[in-house]
C-alpha positions in Angstrom: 40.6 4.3 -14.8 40.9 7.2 -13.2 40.0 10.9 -11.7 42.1 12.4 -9.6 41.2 15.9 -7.9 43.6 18.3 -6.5 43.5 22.1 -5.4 41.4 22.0 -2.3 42.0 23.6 0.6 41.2 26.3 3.3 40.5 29.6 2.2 38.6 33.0 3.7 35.5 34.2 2.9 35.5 36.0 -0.6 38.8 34.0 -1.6 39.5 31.5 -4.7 40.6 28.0 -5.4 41.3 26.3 -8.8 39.9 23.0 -8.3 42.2 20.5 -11.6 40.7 16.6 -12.3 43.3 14.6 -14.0 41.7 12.1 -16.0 43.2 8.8 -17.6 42.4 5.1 -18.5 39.5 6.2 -20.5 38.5 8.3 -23.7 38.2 11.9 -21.7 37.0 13.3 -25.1 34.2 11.1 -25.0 32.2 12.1 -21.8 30.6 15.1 -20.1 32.5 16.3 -16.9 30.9 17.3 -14.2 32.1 18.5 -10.1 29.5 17.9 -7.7 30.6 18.5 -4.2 28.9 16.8 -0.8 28.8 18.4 2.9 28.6 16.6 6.1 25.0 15.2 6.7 23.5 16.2 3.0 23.0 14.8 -0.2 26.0 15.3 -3.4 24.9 18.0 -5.6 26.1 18.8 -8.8 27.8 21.9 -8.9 28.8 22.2 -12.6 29.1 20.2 -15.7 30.9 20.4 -19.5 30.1 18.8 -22.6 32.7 16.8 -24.0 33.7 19.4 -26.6 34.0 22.4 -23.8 31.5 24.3 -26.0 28.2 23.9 -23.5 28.4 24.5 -19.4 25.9 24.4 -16.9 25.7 25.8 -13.4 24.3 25.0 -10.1 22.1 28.3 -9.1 24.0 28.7 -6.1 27.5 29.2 -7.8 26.1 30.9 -11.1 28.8 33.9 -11.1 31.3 32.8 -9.0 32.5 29.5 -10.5 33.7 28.5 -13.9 34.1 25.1 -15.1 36.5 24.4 -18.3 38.6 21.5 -19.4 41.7 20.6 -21.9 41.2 18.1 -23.9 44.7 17.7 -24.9 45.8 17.3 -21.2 42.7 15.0 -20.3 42.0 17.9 -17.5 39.0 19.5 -16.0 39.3 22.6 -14.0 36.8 24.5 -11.6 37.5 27.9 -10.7 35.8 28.7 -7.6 35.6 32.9 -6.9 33.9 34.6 -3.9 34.0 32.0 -1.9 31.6 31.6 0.6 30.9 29.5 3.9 28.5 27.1 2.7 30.4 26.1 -0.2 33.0 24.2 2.1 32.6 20.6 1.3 34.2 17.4 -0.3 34.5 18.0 -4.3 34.4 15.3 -6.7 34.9 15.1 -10.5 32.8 12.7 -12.6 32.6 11.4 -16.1 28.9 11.1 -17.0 28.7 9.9 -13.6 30.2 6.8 -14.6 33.9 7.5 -13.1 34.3 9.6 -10.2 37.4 10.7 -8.0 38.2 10.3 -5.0 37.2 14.1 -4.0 39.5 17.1 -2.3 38.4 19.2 0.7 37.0 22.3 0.3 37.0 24.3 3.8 36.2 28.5 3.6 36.4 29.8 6.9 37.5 32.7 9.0 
């Protein structure tokens, strides 16, 4: 199994990223995907999360707006769009299946 995250990176205030999770080893069809992301010294929090059809999404308040959350289920992806960046939303990102299979996470840095 597994998740592999890529896209992170340093960006400026107000900027995007597009956050990709390449899934394989298991039945991506099969589970809800979710990114949660985790900053120095605090707890993971989960950012978004799909159902395993792409037809339901849920949002973190803090990124309600500026993020989007989709997947392909024919290239066993999930994607996170991440718009108006801001400073506190620099962190590690990880991908997850139902919490059951995570990846190994890409750095997230917005700064000036």
């Amino acid at each position: 199994v597994q998740l592999v995250e890529s896209g992170g990176g340093l960006v400026q205030p107000g900027g995007s990223l597009r956050l990709s999770c390449a899934a394989s080893g298991f039945t991506f069809t099969r589970y809800v995907m979710s990114w949660y992301r985790q900053a120095p010294g605090k707890e993971r929090e989960l950012v978004a999360s799909i159902s395993s059809a792409g037809g339901a999404t849920t949002y973190a308040d803090s990124v309600k707006g500026r993020f989007t959350i989709s997947r392909d289920n024919t290239k066993n992806t999930v994607y996170l769009q991440m718009n108006s960046l801001k400073l506190e939303d620099t962190s590690v990102y990880y991908c997850s299946a139902s919490r059951y299979y995570w990846g190994q996470g890409t750095q997230v840095t917005v700064s000036s």
